[in-house]
C-alpha positions as CSV (number, residue, x, y, z in Angstrom):
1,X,-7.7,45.2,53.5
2,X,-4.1,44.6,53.6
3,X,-0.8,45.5,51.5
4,X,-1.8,42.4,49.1
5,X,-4.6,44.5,47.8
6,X,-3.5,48.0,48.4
7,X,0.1,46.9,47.0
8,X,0.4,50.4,45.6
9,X,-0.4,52.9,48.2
10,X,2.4,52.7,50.9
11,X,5.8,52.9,48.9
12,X,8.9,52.2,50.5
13,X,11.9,53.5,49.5
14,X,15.3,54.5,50.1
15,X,16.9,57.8,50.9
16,X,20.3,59.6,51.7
17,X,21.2,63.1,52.6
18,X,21.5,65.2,49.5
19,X,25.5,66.0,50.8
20,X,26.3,62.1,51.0
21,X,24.6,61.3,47.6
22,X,26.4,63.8,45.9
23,X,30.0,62.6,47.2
24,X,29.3,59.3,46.5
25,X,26.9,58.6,43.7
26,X,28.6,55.6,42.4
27,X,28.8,53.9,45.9
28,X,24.7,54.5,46.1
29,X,24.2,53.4,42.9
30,X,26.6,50.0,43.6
31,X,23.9,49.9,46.5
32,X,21.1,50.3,44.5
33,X,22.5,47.4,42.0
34,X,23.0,44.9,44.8
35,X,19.9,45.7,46.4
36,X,18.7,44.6,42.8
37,X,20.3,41.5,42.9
38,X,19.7,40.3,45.9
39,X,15.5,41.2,45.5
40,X,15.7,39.3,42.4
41,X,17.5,36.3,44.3
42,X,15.3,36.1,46.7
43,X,12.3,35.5,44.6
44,X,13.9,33.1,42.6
45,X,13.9,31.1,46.4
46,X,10.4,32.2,47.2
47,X,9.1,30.6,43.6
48,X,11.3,27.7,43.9
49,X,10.9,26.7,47.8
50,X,11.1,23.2,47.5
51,X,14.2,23.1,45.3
52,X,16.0,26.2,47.1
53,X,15.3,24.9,50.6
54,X,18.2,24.6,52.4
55,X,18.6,28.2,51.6
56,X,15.1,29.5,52.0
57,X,14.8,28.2,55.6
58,X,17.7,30.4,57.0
59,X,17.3,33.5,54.9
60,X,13.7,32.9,56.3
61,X,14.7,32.1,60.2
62,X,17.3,35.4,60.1
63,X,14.4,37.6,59.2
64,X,12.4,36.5,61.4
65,X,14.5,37.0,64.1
66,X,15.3,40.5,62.5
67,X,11.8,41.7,62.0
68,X,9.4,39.5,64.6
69,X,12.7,38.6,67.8
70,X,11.6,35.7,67.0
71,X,13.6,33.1,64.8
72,X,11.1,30.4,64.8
73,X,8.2,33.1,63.1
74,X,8.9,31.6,59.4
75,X,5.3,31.1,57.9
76,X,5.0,35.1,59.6
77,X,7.6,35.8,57.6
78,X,6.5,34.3,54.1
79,X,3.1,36.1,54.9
80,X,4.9,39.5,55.1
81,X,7.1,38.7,52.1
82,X,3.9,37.6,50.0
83,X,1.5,40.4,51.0
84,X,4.1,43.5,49.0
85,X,5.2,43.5,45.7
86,X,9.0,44.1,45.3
87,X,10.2,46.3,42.6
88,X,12.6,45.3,40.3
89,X,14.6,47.7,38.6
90,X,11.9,48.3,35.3
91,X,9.5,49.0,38.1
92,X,11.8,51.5,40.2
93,X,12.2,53.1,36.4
94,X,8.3,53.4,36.6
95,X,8.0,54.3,39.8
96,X,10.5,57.4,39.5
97,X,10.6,58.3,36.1
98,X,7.2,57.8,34.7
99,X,5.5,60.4,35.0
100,X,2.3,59.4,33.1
101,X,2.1,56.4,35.6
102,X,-0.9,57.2,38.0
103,X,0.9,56.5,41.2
104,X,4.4,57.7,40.1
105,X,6.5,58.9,43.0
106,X,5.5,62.5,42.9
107,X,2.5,62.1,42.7
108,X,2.4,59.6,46.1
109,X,4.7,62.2,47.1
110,X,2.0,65.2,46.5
111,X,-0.6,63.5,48.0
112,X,1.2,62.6,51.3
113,X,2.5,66.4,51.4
114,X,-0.8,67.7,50.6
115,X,-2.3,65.1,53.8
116,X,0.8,66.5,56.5
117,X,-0.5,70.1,55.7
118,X,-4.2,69.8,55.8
119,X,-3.4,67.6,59.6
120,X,-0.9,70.5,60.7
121,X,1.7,68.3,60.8
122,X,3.8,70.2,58.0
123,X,3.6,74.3,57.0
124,X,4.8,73.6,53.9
125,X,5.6,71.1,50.8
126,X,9.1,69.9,50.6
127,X,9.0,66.7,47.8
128,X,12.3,64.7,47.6
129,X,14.9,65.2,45.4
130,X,15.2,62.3,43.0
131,X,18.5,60.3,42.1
132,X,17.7,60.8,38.5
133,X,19.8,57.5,37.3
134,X,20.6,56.7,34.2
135,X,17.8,52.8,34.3
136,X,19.7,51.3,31.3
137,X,23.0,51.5,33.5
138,X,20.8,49.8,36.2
139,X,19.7,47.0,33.6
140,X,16.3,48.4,33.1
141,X,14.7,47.2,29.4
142,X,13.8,50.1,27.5
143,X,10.3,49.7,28.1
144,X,8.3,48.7,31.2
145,X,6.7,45.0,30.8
146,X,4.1,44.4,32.9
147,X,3.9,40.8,33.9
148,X,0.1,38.9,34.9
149,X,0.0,38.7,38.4
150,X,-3.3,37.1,38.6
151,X,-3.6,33.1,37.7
152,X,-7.3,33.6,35.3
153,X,-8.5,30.7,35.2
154,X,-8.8,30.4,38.7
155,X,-10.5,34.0,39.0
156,X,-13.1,33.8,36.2
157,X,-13.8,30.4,38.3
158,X,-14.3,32.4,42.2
159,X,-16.0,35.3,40.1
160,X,-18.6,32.9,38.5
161,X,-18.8,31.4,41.8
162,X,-19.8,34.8,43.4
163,X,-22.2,35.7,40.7
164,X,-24.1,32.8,41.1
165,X,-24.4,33.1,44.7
166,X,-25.0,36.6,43.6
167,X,-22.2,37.4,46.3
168,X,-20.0,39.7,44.2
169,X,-20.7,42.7,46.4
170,X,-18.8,40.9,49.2
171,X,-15.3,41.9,49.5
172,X,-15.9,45.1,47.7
173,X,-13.5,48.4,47.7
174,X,-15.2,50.8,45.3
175,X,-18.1,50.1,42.5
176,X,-19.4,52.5,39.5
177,X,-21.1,52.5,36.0
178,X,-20.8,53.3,32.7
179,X,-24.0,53.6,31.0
180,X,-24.5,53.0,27.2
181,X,-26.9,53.4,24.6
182,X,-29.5,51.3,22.8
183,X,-27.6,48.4,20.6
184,X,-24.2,50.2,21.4
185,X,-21.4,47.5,21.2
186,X,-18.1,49.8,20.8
187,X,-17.2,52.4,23.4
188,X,-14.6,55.2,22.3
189,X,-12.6,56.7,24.8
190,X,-13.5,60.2,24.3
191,X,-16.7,59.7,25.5
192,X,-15.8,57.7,28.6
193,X,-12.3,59.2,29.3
194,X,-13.5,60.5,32.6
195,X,-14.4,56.7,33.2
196,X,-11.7,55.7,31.9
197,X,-9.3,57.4,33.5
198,X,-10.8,56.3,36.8
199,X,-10.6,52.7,36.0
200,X,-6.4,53.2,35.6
201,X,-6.2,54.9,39.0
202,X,-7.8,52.5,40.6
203,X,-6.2,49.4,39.1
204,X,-2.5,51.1,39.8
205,X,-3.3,51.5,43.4
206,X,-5.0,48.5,44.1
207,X,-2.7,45.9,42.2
208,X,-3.6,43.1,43.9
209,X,-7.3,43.2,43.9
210,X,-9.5,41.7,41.0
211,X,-11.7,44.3,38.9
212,X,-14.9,42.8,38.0
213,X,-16.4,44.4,34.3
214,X,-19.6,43.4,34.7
215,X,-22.2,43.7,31.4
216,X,-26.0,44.3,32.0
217,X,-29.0,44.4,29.3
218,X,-32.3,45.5,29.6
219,X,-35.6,42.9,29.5
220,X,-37.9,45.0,27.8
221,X,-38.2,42.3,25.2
222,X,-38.3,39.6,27.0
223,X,-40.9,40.8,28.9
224,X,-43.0,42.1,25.8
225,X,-42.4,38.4,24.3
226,X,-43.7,36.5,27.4
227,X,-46.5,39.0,27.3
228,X,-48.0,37.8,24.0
229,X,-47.3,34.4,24.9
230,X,-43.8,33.0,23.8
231,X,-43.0,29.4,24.6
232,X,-40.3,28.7,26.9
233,X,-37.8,27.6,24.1
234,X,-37.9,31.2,22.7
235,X,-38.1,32.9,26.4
236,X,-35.0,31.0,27.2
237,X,-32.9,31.8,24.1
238,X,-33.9,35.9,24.3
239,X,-32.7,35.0,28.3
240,X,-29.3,33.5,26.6
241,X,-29.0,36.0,23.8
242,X,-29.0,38.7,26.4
243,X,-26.2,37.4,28.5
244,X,-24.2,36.9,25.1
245,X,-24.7,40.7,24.5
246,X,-24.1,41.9,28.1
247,X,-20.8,39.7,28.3
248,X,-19.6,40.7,24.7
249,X,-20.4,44.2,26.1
250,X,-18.4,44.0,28.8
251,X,-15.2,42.7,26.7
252,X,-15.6,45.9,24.2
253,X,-15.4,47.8,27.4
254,X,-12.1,46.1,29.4
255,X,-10.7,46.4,25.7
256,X,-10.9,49.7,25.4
257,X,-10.0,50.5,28.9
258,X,-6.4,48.4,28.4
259,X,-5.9,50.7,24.9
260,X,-6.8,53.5,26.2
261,X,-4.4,53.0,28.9
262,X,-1.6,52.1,26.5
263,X,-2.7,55.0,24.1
264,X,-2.1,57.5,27.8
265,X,1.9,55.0,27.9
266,X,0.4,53.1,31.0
267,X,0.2,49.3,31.3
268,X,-2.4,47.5,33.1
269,X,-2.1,43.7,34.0
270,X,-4.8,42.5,31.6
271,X,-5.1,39.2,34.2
272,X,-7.3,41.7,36.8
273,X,-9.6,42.0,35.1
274,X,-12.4,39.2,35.1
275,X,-15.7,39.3,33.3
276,X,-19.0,38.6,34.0
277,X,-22.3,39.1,31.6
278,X,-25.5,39.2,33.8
279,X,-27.9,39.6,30.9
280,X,-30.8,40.8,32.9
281,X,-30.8,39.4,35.5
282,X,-29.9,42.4,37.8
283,X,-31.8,44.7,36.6
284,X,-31.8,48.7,38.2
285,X,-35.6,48.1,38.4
286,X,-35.5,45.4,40.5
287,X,-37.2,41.9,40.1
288,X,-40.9,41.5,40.7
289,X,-41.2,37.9,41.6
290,X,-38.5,35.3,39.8
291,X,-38.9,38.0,37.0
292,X,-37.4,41.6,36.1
293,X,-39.8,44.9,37.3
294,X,-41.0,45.9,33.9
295,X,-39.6,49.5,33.2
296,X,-42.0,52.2,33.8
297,X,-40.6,54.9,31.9
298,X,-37.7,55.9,29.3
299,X,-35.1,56.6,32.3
300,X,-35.8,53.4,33.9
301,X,-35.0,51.5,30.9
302,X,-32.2,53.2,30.4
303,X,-30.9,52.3,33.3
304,X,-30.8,48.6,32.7
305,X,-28.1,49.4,29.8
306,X,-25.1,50.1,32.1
307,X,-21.0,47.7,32.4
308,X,-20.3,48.0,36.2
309,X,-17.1,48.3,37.1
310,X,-16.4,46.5,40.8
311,X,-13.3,46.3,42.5
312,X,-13.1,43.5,44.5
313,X,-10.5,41.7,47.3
314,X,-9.9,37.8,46.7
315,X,-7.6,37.8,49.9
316,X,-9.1,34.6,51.0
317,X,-8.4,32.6,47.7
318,X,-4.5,32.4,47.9
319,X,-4.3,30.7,44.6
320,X,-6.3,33.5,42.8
321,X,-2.5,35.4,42.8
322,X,0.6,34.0,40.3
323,X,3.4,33.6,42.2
324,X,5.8,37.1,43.0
């Protein structure tokens, strides 16, 4: 797993001493505004390569030189550049002053603290002291807009790819379920907050991985029907029907996931999440045969009416990511 997946975990920032800062707070934030700038020329060269060039290729050859001793490192050096996500200035406003946003700097901040004293490499917690800036004199927008960072049409495409070859488990970071009941289409975030809640932290850490929201049904009556005898027209269309309901499932859940998350003032890039209706066709009981295991009591059929939730690296599939 690299920083294109895990774009959220390692956070680099800047820091002066507390004495300096407070003597010359305009000259760091003149720093902070140029360092602005130039982030937000140099993606304007990394999304325009062919057209920006001639400037490109020695902002490219310096660095390489800088960072690798090695000038002639460039595609090294677009690798690095492409595997982290640069903060602009509404993202630094996040990062620092949001405090409902999962990985918000005090919070990373906590949890490498809490890590230094449990390996006896600190005795105590000492977080950093914040700039506290004014954003809107930086040129933050009053609000943070998330922007898609995942091209969709080319991850529903991998995804379906992967489900066919029943190869979605590959590539995966974490996995869990959210069970539902008989004919329940709507699912209110008081009863799956917990859920919830773990589906934002894990799509704030891992920014750049794809979150699968896989709908299952169960195939009690499909089995009951091909048990008195249905034809295969009618076994097919209660195989279709259930995929409808398992994918429409899914949808009512990613739904109420992103308004949950806007309801707690978080935004999630709706783009990462793909979905994927397996009908059932993965059941919990297992397949006896070409066929789903009949359930064998209330529990087991029960567990056939679950979304799964699978977080998933795409690494290989460079055009699954919108450019930075």
């Amino acid at each position: 797993m690299s920083t294109k997946t895990a774009n959220r975990v390692i956070a680099d920032v800047y820091a002066v001493r507390a004495d300096y800062f407070n003597s010359h707070r305009s000259d760091v934030m003149n720093f902070v505004k140029a360092l602005n700038s130039a982030t937000d020329e140099v993606k304007v060269l990394f999304n325009n390569a062919n057209a920006q060039n001639a400037k490109l290729t020695p902002l490219l050859s310096y660095s390489a030189d800088l960072l690798l001793d090695s000038p002639d490192a460039i595609e090294d050096i677009k690798g690095l550049y492409a595997d982290a996500e640069h903060l602009d200035i509404n993202a630094n406003k996040q990062l620092f002053s949001d405090m409902a946003y999962p990985r918000n700097i005090t919070k990373v901040s906590n949890e490498i603290q809490t890590t230094l004293k449990r390996l006896s490499l600190t005795s105590a917690s000492t977080l950093p002291q914040l700039a506290n800036w004014d954003f809107t004199q930086l040129g933050a927008d009053i609000e943070f807009n998330n922007k898609s960072r995942f091209n969709s049409e080319r991850v529903a495409s991998v995804v379906a790819k992967k489900q066919q070859q029943n190869s979605l488990a590959d590539g995966e970071l974490f996995s869990f379920e959210v069970a539902f009941q008989p004919n329940q289409n709507s699912f209110n975030s008081s009863l799956y907050q917990t859920e919830f809640k773990r589906v934002i932290e894990l799509a704030s850490t891992y920014g750049g991985a794809v979150i699968t929201v896989e709908g299952h049904s169960d195939p009690l009556k499909y089995l009951r029907s091909k048990k008195k005898g249905e034809t295969g027209v009618v076994l097919n269309r209660i195989k279709q029907s259930n995929r409808n309901i398992s994918l429409s499932r899914a949808q009512s859940v990613k739904q109420s996931v992103l308004t949950f998350a806007t309801d707690q003032g978080i935004a999630l890039d709706a783009s990462q999440f793909a979905l994927v209706g397996h009908g059932f066709g993965n059941p919990k009981t297992g397949m006896c045969g070409n066929e789903p295991c009949a359930p064998a009591t209330e529990s087991d059929w029960r567990s056939n009416m679950r979304v799964v939730f699978r977080i998933i690296q795409l690494e290989a599939e460079s055009d699954v990511f919108q450019p930075l």
